[in-house]
N, C-alpha and C positions, 0 to 999 in steps of 0.2 A: 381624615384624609378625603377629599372631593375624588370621586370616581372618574368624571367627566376631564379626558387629557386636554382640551382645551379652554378647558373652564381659566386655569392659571392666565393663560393669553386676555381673555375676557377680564379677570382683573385688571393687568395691566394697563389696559388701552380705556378701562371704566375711571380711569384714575387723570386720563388727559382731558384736560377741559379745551373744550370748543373756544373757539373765538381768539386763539395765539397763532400766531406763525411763526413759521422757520425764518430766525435771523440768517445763520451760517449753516450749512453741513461740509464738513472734511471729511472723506474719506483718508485717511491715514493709513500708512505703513504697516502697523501695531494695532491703533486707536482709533475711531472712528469717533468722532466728537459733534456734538449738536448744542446749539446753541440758541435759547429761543425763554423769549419776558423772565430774562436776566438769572436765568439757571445755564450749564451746563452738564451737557447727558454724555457719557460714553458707552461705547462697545467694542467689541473685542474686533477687528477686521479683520475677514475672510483667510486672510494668508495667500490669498492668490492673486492674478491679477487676470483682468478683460479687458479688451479694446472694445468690447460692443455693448457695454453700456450706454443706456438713453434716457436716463435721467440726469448725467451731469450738466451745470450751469441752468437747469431749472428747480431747485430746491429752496432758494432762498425765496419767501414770502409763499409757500405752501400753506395748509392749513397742518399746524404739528399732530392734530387728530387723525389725521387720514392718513400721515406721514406713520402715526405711531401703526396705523393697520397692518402698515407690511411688515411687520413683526411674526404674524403668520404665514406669509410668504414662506415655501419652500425654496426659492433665491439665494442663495447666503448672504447676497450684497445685498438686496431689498430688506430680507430680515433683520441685520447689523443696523440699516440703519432707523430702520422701524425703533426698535429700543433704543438705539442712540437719543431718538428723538422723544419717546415717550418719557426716557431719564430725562431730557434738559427739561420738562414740566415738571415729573413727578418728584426729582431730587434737587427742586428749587429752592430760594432762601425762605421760603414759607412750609417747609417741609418741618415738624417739629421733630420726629423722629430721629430724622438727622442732624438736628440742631441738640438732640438730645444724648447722643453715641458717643460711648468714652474714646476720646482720638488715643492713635497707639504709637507710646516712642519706647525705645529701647537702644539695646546694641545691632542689632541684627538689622542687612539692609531693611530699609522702609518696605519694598516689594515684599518683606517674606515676616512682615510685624504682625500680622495674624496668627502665624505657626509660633513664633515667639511667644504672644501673648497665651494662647493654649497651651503650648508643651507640657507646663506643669500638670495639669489635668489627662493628658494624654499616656502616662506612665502606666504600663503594665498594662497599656488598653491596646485591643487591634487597631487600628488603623487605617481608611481608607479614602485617598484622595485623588479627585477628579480633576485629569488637568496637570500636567509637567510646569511644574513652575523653578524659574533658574536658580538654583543655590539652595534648592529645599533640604536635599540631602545633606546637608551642616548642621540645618538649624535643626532636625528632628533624628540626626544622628542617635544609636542606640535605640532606638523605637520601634514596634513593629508596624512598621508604615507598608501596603502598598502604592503603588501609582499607577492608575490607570489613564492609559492617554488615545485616543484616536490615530494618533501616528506616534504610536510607540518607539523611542531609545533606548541605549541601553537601561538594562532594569526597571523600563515600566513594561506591562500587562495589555495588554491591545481591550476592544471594549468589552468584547464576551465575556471576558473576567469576572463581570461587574454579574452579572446574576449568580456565580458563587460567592464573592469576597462580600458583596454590601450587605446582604441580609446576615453576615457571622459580625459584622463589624460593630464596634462600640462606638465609633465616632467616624461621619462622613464631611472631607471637606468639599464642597461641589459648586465648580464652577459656575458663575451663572451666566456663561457662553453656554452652559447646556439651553437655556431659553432659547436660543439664539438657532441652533440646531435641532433643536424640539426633542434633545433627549432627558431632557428635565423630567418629564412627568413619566415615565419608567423607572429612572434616577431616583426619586425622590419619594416612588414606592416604595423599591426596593431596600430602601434607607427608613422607613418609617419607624423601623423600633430600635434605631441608632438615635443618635445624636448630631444634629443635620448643620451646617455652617455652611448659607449661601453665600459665596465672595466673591473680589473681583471687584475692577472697575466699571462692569457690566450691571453691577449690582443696581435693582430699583428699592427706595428705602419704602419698605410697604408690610404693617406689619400684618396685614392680610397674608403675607404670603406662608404665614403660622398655619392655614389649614391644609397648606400642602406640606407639612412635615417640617418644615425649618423651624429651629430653636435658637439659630441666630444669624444674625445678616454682618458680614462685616464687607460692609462698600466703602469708598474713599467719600471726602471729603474737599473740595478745593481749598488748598493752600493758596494758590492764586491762580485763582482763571485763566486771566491771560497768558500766563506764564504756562499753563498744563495747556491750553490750546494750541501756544506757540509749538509745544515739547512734541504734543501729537501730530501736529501738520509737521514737522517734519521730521517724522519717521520715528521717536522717540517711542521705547517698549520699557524697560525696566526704569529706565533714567525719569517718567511721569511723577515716579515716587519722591517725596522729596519739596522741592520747590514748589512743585505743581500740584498733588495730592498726598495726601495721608488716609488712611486706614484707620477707620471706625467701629465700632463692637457697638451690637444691640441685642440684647435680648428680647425675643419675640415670642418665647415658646412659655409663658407663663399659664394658658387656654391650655396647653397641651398639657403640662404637667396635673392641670386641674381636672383635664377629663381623663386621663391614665388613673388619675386617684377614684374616679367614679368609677370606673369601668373594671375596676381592682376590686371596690365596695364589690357593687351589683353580682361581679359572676364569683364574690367569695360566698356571697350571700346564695345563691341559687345553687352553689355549690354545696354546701352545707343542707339545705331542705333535700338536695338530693341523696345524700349521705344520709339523713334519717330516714327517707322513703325506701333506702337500700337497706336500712339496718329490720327496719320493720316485715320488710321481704323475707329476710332471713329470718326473725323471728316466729313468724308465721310459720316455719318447717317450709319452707321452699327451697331443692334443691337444685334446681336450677340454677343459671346465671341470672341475675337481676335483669329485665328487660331493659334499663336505659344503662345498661353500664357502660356501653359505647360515648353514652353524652357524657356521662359524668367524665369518663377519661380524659373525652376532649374540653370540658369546663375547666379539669386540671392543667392540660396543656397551653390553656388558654391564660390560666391565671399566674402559670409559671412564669410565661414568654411578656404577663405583664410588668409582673414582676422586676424581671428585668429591664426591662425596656425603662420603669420607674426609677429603680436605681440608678440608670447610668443619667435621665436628669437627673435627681438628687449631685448624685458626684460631680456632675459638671457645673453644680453652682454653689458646693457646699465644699470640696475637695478642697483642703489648704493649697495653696500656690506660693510657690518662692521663687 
C-alpha cells in the first residue's frame, strides 16, 4: 500500500500523454463524458447544479493533460471532469487491459452485472459497499451486505460507518467516484486486508492502481460510443448500461497475493527464531517474562490478520461459482 494519499492522483494524470486534446466535454445529468484521440472517458457528475461556472464552451481543444490536473481540484465540477478527461486517454482503444476484461452478461440489469458476477464468491462473507447503487438490494439479497453512501436512504450507513464496517469486512465494493471526492485513499486503507473491487463508469483501467489495494477493477466498456455519449448528454443514469456500456472484470491484484505470500513467509519465519530464543530463555532457569514477548505477540497478530487477508484472495479466485 503507497502511504503517500496523493500519490494515486499522480498515477493517474502520469498515464495522460501530452500532446492530445479535448474533442468534446458534456457535463451530464448522471455522466460527465470526455471525449479525446478517439477514446471516451466518464465520471460520475456532481449531482448538483451552478450558474457560475467559467469553463463552459472553453473545453473543447484544451490540452487533456492539464484538463486531467483538475482531478485534484477540491471543485467537484473541476475534479469530475479532470478524470472524465484523464479516462477518455487512459481507457482508449490502445488500452490492453481493457481490451483484455471479461465483459459481463447475465440476467440481472446491465448496471448491477458486477454484484451478479461476484455473488457467488460473496456467500457467507461480510460485505461492504461504497455507493447506493439502484436495485442492488435484489441482486445481493440474503447476504450480509452493508451500504454505505454520503447521502444516505433508507438502510444505508452515512460515511463514518466506513472506519468500523471496512476493516471487519471480507470484500469491499468501492466506488471510483471516491477519486473523484478524494475519499479513496482512506477507503482503500481501510480496506487493505479485504478484497477491494474498484467500479463504476468512473473507473480508470490501470493496473497500477494494484498498489493501492485493489484486486479488481470492474469499469465499462463501450458498446457504442456514440450511443453512450448520446445516453449521457441527455441525462441518461442507469439506462448508459446496455446500448452504450457494459461492465468488465479484471484482475489486478495477482503483486498482491504474491507479496501477502512473502510477507506470510518472512514474519512465520522470524516468528519461529523467536520462539526458539523464547524457549532457550526458559531453559536457562529464567523466570521471568521473556523480554521480547510483547514482539513475539505482535508477530502472531501480524501473521494471523495475514493469514486472513490470504485466504479471502485464495477464495475469491478459487471459490467454485454457480
Amino acid at each position: 500500500m503507497n502511504a503517500d494519499p496523493w500519490s494515486v492522483y499522480d498515477l493517474i494524470r502520469r498515464q495522460v500523454r501530452e500532446g492530445i486534446a479535448v474533442d468534446q466535454l458534456v457535463l451530464g445529468l448522471t455522466w460527465t463524458y470526455c471525449l479525446a484521440e478517439g477514446g471516451i472517458g466518464f465520471a460520475q457528475s456532481p449531482g448538483v447544479a451552478s450558474r457560475l461556472l467559467e469553463f463552459p464552451g472553453t473545453m473543447a481543444g484544451r490540452e487533456a493533460a492539464a484538463v486531467a490536473g483538475w482531478l485534484t481540484s477540491w471543485d467537484p465540477f473541476e475534479a469530475t471532469i479532470g478524470l472524465a478527461a484523464a479516462n477518455a486517454v487512459i481507457n482508449g482503444p490502445a488500452n490492453s487491459l481493457m481490451a483484455q476484461a471479461q465483459q459481463l452478461t447475465g440476467p440481472a440489469p446491465a448496471n448491477l452485472a458486477v454484484f451478479e458476477y461476484f455473488r457467488p464468491r460473496l456467500v457467507g462473507r461480510k460485505v461492504v459497499v461504497i455507493g447506493r447503487y439502484p436495485g442492488l438490494d435484489a441482486v445481493l439479497d440474503g447476504l450480509d451486505v452493508s451500504v454505505i453512501e454520503r447521502q444516505p436512504g433508507p438502510g444505508d450507513l452515512p460515511d463514518p460507518s466506513a472506519e468500523l464496517l471496512i476493516p471487519q469486512a471480507d470484500w469491499v465494493f468501492l466506488t471510483a467516484t471516491s477519486l473523484i471526492n478524494k475519499t479513496f485513499p482512506r477507503l482503500s486503507e481501510l480496506a487493505r486486508n479485504a478484497v477491494t473491487v474498484l467500479m463504476g463508469p468512473s473507473t480508470p483501467w490501470l493496473d497500477g492502481l494494484s498498489d493501492f489495494g485493489v484486486d479488481f477493477l470492474a469499469g465499462v466498456i463501450p458498446v457504442n460510443a456514440a450511443i453512450a455519449a448520446r445516453i449521457a448528454g441527455e441525462g441518461g443514469g442507469t439506462r448508459l448500461f446496455g446500448e452504450g456500456v457494459c461492465y468488465a472484470v479484471a484482475d489486478i491484484g495477482a503483486q498482491t497475493v504474491a507479496a501477502l505470500k512473502d510477507r506470510i513467509a518472512d514474519i512465520a519465519m522470524r516468528r519461529t527464531a523467536m520462539r526458539r530464543d523464547m524457549d532457550a530463555w526458559y531453559e536457562q532457569g529464567n523466570r521471568k517474562r521473556f523480554p521480547r514477548h510483547a514482539e513475539l505477540e505482535d508477530l502472531t497478530a501480524q501473521l494471523a490478520q495475514l493469514d486472513t487477508a490470504y485466504k479471502r484472495q485464495w477464495d475469491a479466485r478459487n471459490r467454485a461459482q454457480s
